[in-house]
C-alpha positions as a Markdown table, in Angstrom:
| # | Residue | x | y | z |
|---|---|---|---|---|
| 1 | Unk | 0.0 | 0.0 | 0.0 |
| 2 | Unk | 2.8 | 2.4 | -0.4 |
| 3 | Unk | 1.6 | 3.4 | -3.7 |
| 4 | Unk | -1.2 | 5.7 | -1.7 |
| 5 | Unk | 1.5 | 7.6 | 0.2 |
| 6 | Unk | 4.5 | 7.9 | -2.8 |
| 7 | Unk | 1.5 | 9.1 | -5.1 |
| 8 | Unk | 0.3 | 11.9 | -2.4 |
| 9 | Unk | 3.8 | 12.8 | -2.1 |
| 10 | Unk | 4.4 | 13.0 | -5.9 |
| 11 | Unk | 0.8 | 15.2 | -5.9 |
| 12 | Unk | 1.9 | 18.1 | -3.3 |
| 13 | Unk | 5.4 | 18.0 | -2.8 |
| 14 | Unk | 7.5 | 19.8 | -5.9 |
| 15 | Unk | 10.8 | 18.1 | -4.9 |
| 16 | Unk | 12.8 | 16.7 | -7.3 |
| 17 | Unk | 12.5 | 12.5 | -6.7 |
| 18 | Unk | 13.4 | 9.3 | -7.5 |
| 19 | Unk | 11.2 | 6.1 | -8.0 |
| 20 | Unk | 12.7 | 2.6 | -7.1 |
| 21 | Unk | 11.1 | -0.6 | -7.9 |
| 22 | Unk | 11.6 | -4.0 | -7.6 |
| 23 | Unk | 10.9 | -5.7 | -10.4 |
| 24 | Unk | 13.0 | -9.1 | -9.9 |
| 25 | Unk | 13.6 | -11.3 | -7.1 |
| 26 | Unk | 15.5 | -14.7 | -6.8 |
| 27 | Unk | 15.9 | -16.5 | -3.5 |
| 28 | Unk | 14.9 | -14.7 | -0.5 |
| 29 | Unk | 14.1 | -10.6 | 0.0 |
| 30 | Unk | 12.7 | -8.6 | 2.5 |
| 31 | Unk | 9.8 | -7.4 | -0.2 |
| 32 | Unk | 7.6 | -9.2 | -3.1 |
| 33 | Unk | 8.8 | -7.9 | -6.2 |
| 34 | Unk | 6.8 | -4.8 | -7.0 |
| 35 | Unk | 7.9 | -3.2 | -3.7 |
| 36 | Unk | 8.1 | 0.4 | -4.4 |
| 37 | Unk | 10.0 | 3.3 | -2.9 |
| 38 | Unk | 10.0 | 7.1 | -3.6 |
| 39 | Unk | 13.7 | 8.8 | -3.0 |
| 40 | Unk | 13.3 | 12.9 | -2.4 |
| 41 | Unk | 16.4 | 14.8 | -3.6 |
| 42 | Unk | 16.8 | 16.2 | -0.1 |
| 43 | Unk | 16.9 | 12.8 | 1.0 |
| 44 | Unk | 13.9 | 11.7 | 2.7 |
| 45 | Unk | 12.0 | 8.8 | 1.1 |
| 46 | Unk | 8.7 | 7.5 | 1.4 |
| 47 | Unk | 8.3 | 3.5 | 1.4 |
| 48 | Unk | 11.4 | 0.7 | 1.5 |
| 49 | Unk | 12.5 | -1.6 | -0.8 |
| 50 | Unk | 14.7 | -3.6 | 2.2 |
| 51 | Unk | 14.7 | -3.6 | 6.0 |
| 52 | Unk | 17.0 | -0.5 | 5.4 |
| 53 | Unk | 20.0 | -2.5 | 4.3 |
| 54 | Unk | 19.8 | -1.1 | 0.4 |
| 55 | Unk | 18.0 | 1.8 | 1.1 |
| 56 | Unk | 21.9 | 3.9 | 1.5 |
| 57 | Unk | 23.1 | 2.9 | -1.7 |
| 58 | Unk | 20.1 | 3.8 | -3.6 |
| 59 | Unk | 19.8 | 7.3 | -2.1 |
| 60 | Unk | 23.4 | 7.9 | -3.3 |
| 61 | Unk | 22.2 | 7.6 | -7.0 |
| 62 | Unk | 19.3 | 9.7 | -6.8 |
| 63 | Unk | 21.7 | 12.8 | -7.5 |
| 64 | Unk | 22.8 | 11.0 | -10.8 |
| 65 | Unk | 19.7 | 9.6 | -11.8 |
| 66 | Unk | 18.6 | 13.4 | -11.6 |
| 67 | Unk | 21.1 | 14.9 | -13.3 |
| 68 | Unk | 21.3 | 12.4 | -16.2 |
| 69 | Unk | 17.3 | 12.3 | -16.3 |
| 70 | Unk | 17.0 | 8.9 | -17.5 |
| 71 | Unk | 16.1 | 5.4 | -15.8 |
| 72 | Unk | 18.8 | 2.8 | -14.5 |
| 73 | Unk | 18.6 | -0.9 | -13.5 |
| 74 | Unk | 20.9 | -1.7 | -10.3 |
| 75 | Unk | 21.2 | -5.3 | -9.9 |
| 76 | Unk | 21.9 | -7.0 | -6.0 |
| 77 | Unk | 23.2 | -9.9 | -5.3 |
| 78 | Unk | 23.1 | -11.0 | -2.1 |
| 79 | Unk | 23.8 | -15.0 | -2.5 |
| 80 | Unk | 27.5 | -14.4 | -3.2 |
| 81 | Unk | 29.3 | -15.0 | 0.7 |
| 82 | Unk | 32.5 | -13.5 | -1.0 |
| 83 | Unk | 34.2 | -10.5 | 1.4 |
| 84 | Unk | 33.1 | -7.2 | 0.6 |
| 85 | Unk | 29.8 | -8.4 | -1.3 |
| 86 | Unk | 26.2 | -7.6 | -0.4 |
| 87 | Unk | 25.9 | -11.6 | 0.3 |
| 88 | Unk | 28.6 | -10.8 | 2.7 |
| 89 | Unk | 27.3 | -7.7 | 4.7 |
| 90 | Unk | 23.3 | -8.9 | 4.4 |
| 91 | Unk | 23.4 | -12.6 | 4.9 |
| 92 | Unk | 19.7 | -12.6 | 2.7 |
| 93 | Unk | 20.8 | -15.0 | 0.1 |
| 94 | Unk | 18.6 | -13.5 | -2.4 |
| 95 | Unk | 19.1 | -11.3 | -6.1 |
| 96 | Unk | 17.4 | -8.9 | -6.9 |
| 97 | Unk | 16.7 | -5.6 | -9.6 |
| 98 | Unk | 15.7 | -2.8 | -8.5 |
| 99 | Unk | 14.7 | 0.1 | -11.5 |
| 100 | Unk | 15.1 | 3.5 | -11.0 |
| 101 | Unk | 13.6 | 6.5 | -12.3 |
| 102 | Unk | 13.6 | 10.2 | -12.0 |
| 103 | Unk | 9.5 | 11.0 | -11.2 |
| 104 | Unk | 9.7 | 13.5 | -14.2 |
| 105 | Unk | 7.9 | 14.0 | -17.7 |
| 106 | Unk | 5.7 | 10.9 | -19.0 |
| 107 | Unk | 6.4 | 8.8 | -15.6 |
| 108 | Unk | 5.3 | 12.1 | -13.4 |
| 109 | Unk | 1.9 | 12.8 | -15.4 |
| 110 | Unk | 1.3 | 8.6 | -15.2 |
| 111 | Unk | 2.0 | 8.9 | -11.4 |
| 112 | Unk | -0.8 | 11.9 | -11.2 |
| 113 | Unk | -3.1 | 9.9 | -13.2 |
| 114 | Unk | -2.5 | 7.2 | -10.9 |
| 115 | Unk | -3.7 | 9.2 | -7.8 |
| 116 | Unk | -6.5 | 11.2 | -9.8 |
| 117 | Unk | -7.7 | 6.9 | -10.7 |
| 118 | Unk | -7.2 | 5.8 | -7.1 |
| 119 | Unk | -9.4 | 9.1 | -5.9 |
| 120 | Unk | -12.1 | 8.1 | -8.0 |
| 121 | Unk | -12.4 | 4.7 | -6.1 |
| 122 | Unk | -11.0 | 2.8 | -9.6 |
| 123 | Unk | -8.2 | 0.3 | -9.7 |
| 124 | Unk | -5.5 | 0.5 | -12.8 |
| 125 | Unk | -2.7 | -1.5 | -14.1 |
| 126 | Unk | 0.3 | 0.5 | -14.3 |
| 127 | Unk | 2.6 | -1.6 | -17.2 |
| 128 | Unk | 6.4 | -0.6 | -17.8 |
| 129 | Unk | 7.7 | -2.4 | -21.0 |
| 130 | Unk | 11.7 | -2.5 | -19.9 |
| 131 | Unk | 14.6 | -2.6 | -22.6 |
| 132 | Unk | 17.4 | -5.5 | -21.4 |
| 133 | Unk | 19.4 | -2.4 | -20.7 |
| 134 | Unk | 16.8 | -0.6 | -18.2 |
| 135 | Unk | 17.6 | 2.6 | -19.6 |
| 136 | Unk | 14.6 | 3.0 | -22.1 |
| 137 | Unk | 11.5 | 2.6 | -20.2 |
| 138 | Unk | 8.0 | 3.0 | -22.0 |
| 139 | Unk | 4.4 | 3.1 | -20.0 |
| 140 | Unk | 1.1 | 2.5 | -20.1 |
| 141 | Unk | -2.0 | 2.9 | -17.7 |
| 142 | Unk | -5.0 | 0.4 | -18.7 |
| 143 | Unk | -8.2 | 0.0 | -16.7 |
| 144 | Unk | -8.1 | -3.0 | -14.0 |
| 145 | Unk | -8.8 | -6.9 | -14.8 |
| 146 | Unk | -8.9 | -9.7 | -13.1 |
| 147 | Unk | -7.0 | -11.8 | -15.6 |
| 148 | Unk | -2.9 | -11.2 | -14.7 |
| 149 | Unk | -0.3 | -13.6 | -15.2 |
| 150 | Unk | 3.5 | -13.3 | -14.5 |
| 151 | Unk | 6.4 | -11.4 | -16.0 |
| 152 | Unk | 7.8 | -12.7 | -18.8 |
| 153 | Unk | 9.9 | -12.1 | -22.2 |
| 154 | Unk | 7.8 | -10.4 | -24.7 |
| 155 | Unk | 8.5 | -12.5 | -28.3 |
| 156 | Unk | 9.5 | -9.5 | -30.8 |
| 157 | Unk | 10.7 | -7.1 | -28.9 |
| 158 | Unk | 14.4 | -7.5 | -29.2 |
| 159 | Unk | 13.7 | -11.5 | -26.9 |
| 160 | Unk | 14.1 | -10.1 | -24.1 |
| 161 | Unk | 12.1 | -6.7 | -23.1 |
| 162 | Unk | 10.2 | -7.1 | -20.6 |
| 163 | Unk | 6.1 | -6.4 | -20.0 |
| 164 | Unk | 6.1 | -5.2 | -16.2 |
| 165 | Unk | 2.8 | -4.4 | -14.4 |
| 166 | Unk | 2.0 | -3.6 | -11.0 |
| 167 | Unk | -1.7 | -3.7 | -10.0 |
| 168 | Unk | -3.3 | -0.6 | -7.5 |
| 169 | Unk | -6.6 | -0.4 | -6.6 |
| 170 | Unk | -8.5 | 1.8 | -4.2 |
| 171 | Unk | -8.1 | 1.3 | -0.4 |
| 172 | Unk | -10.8 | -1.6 | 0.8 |
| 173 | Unk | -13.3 | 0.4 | 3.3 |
| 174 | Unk | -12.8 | -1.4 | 6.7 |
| 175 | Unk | -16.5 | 0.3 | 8.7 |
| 176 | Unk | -16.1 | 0.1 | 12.7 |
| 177 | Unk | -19.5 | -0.2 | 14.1 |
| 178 | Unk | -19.0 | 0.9 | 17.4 |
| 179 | Unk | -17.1 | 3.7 | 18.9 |
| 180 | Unk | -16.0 | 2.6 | 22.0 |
| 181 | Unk | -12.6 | 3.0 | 23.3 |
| 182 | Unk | -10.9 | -0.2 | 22.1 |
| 183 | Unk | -11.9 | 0.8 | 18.2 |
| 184 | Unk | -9.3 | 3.7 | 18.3 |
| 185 | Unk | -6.0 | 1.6 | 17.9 |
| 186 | Unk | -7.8 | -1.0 | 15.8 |
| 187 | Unk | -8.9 | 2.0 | 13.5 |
| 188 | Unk | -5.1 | 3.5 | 13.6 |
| 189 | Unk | -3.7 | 0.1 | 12.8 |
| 190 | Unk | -6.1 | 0.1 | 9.8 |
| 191 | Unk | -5.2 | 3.3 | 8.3 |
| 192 | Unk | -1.0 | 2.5 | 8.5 |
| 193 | Unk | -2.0 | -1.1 | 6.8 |
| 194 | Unk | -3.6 | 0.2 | 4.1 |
| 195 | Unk | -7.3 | 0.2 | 4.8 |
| 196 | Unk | -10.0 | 3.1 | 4.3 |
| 197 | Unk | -11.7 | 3.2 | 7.5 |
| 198 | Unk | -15.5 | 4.4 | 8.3 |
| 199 | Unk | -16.5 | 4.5 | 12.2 |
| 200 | Unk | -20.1 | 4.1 | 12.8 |
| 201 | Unk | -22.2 | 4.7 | 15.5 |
| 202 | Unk | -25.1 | 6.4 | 16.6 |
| 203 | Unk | -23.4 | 8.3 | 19.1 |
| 204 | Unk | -22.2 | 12.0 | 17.9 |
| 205 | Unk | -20.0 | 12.6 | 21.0 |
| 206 | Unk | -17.7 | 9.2 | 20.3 |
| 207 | Unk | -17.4 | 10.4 | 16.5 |
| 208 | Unk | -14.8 | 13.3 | 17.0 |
| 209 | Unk | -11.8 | 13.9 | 15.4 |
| 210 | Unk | -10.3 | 14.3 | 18.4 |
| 211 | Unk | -10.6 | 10.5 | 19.2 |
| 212 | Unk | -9.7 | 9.2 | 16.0 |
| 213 | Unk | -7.3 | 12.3 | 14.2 |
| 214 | Unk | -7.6 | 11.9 | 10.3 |
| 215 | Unk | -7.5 | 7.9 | 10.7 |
| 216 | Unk | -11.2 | 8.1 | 9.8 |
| 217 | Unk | -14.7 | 9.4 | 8.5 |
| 218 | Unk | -18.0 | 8.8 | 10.1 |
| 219 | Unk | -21.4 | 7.6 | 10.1 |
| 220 | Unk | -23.9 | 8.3 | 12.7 |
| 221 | Unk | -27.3 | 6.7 | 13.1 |
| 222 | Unk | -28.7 | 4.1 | 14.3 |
| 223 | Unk | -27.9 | 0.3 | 11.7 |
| 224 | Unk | -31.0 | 1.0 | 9.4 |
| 225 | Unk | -29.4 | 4.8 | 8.6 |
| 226 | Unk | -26.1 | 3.6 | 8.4 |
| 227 | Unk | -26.4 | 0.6 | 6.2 |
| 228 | Unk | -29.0 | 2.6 | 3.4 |
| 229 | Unk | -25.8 | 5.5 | 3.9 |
| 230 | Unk | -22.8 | 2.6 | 3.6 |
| 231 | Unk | -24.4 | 0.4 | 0.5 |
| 232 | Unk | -22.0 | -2.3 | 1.3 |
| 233 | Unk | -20.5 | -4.4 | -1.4 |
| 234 | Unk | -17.8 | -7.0 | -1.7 |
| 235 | Unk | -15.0 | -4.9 | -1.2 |
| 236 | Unk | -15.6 | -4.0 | 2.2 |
| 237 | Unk | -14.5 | -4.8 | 5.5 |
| 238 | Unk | -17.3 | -4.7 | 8.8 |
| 239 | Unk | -16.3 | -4.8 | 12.5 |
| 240 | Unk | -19.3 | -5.1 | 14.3 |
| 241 | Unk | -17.9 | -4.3 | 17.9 |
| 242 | Unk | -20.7 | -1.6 | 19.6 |
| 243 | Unk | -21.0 | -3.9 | 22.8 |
| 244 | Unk | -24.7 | -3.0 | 22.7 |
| 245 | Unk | -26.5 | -6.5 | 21.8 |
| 246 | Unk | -29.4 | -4.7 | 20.2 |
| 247 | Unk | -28.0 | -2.6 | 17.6 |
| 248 | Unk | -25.2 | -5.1 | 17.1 |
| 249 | Unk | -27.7 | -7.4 | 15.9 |
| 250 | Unk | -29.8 | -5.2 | 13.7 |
| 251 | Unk | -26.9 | -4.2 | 11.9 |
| 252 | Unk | -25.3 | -8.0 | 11.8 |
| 253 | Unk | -28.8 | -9.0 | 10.6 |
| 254 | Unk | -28.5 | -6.3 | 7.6 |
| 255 | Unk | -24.7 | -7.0 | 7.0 |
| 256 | Unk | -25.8 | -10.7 | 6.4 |
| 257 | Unk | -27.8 | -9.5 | 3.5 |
| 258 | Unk | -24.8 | -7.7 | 1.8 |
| 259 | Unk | -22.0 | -9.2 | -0.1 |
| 260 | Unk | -19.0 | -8.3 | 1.9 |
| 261 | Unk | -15.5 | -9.4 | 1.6 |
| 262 | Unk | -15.1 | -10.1 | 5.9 |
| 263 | Unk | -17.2 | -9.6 | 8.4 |
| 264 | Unk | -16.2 | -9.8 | 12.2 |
| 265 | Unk | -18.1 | -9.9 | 15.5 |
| 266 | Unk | -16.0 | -8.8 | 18.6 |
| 267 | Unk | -16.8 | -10.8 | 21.6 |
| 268 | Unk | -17.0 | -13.7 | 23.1 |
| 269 | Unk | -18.4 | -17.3 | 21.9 |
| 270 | Unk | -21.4 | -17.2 | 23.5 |
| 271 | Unk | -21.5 | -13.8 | 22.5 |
| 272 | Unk | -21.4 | -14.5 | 18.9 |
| 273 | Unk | -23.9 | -17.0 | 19.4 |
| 274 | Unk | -26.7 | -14.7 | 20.3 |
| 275 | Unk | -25.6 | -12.2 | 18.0 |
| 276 | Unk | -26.1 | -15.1 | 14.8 |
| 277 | Unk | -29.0 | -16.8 | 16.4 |
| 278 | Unk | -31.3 | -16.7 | 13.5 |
| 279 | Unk | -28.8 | -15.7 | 10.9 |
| 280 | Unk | -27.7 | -17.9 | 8.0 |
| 281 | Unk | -24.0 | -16.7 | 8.4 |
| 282 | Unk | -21.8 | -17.0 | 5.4 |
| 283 | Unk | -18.0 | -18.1 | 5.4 |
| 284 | Unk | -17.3 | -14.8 | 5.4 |
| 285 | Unk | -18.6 | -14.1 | 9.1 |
| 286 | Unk | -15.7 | -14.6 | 11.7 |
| 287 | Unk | -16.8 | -14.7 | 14.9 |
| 288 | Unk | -14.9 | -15.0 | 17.3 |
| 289 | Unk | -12.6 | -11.7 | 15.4 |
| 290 | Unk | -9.3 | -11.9 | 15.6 |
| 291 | Unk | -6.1 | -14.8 | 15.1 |
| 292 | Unk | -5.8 | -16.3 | 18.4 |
| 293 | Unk | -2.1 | -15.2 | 19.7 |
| 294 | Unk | -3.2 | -14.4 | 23.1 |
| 295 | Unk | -4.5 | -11.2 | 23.0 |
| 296 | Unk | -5.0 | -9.2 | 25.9 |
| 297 | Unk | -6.1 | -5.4 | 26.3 |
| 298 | Unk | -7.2 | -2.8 | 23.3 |
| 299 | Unk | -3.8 | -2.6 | 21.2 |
| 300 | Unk | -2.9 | -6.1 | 21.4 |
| 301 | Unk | -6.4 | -7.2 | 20.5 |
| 302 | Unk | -6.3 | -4.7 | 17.5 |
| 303 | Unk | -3.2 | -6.5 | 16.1 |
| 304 | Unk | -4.4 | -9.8 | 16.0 |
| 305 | Unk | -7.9 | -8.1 | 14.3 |
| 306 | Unk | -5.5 | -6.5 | 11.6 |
| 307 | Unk | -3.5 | -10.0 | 11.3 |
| 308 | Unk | -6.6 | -11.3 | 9.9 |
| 309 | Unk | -8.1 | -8.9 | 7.7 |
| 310 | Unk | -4.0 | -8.7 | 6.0 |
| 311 | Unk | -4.6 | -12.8 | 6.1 |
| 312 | Unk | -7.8 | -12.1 | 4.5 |
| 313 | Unk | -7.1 | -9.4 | 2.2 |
| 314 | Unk | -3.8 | -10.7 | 0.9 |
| 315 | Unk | -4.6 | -14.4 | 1.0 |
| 316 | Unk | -7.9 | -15.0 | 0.7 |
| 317 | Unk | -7.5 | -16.9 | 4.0 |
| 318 | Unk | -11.2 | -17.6 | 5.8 |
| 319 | Unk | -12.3 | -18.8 | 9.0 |
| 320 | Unk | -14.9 | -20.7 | 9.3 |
| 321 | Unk | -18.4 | -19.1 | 11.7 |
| 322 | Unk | -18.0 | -19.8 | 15.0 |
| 323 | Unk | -14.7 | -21.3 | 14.7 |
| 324 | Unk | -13.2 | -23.3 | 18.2 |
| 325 | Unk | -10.4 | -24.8 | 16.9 |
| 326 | Unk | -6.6 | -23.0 | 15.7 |
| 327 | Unk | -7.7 | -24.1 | 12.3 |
| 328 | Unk | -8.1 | -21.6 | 9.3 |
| 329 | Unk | -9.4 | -22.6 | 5.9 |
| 330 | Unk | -8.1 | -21.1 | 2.8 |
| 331 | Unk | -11.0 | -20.4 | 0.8 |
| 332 | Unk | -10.7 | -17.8 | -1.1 |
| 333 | Unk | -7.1 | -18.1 | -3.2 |
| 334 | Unk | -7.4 | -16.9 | -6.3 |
| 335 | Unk | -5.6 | -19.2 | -9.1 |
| 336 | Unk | -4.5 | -17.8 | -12.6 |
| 337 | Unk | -4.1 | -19.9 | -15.5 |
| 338 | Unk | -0.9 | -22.3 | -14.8 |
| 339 | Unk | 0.5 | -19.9 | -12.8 |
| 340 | Unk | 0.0 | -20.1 | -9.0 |
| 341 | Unk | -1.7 | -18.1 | -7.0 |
| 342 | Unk | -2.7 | -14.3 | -7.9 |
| 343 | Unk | -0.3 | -12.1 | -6.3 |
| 344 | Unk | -1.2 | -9.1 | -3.8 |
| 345 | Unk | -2.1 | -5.6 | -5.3 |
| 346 | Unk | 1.1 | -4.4 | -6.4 |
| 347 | Unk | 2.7 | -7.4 | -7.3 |
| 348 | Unk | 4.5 | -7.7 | -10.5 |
| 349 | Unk | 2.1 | -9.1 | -13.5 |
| 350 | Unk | 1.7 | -9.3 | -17.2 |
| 351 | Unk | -1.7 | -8.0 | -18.5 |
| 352 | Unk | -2.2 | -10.6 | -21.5 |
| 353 | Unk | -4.5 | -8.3 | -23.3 |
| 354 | Unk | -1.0 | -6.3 | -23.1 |
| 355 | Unk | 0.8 | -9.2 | -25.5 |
| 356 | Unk | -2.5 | -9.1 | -28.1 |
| 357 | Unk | -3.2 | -5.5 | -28.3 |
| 358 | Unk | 0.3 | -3.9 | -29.5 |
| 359 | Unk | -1.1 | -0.1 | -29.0 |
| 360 | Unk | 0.9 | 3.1 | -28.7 |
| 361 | Unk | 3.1 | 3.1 | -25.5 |
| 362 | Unk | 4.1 | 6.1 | -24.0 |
């Protein structure tokens, strides 16, 4: 999700800047290939591409990208236990490339239209194609589709170019019913993971800014109000967690009748129980919330909330309703033709549309 913040960044700060991406791993790395990064010339940066082991050498050739104004492809190699090698000083055992290019002219107006897409609540593929020699970079912005497979050799374009695409789409809505006290760090832990969130209530006084910061919007009214204002779909994320048994069931009862991706009661078992007494609860209810690592008080309980919804979100990992074992059930994984599982939103892909329809690249 660090696409939201470098594109922000790009949108108000006039700083010269630098864009690193990785865009091939072997063996082991910190981050997935597409892990993206935004050097400032001043030398802040927003996003990393390692634990901070890379991030050095990488600032020190911002100034040259800049002043040469053209891409470069800086090549790793972390496997080689040689003295004085990366392999050497990181201990990873992995390769990687990592492309870098000065935020200016075509890229910077495809990084604008990139925010302006994601402010519109619409998802894009952003596809590079890459000369062997990473210097010559050409782009293209095309709307989002399901159908992605992995990075490979383009036939025709000198053998060995290279299609690269990384998915965004909008931040999923993660709606809080319930403004109590032990929402705040669950809400805060959703914002920094990459989630839109809504707080709902029908309280005015626990829906202040001064609770939450700019972690969140609001909804107040009682579940009827609030779900006609919501209009759930499939995308979303519900924490049903008021601690008032009435409205928490009204609004569970409506939630049931919406298509969303996860939806999770706080409390306990017996809880739970009343609260889906008379409710034909689909996988995606998980009641009790949360992976059970032992949680115990507000913060600790919000991180093994936001463990889940990551499991769910990048996974497609479920739980099944009323769940008393450790077990979770992956039900939702997402296969692409011969290729594995579909990779998280901004993993590298290949559009394959890309490979039929040859049309002007930027």
């Amino acid at each position: 999700m660090d696409i939201f913040n470098i594109v922000t960044e790009i949108t108000r700060n006039p700083q010269r800047s630098v864009l690193a991406t990785t865009v091939s791993v072997q063996g082991h790395a910190y981050r997935k290939v597409g892990a993206t990064m935004l050097m400032l010339e001043e030398g802040l940066s927003i996003g990393c591409i390692s634990p901070g082991c890379l991030e050095l050498d990488l600032q020190e050739r911002v100034s040259l990208i800049l002043l040469a104004d053209k891409p470069q492809l800086v090549e790793y190699d972390m496997s080689d236990k040689d003295d004085l090698s990366w392999g050497e000083v990181i201990g990873c055992g992995g390769k990687l490339q990592v492309l870098l290019e000065p935020v200016s002219g075509v890229l910077l107006e495809f990084m604008l239209e990139v925010k302006r897409k994601l402010d519109q609540n619409i998802g894009v593929h952003f596809i590079r194609l890459i000369d062997p020699d990473g210097v010559h970079v050409k782009y293209k912005l095309v709307p989002f589709a399901e159908s992605l497979a992995e990075t490979i050799s383009v036939p025709g374009m000198d053998g060995s170019a290279k299609l690269f695409a990384q998915t965004y789409t909008p931040k999923p809505r993660l709606i809080i019913f319930g403004a109590g006290h032990d929402s705040i760090p669950i809400a805060e832990l959703g914002r920094r993971s990459g989630f839109r969130i809504v707080i709902a209530d029908w309280r005015p006084l626990l829906c202040a800014k001064e609770r939450y910061g700019n972690a969140a919007e609001f909804v107040i009214g009682f579940p009827q109000k609030i779900l006609q204002q919501l209009r759930l779909d499939d995308k979303d994320y519900v924490i049903v967690m008021s601690h008032h048994l009435r409205w928490d069931s009204e609004f569970l009862h409506g939630v049931a009748q919406c298509d969303v991706k996860y939806a999770g009661i706080m409390g306990s078992q017996t809880r739970c129980e009343l609260l889906l007494k008379g409710i034909e609860a689909p996988e995606r209810f998980h009641a009790p919330i949360g992976m059970k690592i032992g949680a115990d008080g507000p913060e600790e309980i919000a991180i093994s909330i936001l463990a889940e919804l990551i499991r769910v979100r990048s996974l497609g990992m479920r739980v099944n309703v009323l769940d008393k074992g450790d077990s979770y059930e992956a039900k939702g994984g997402w296969n692409l033709p011969s290729r594995g599982k579909k990779q998280s939103d901004g993993a590298a892909q290949i559009i394959n549309q890309a490979l039929e329809r040859r049309e002007a690249w930027i």
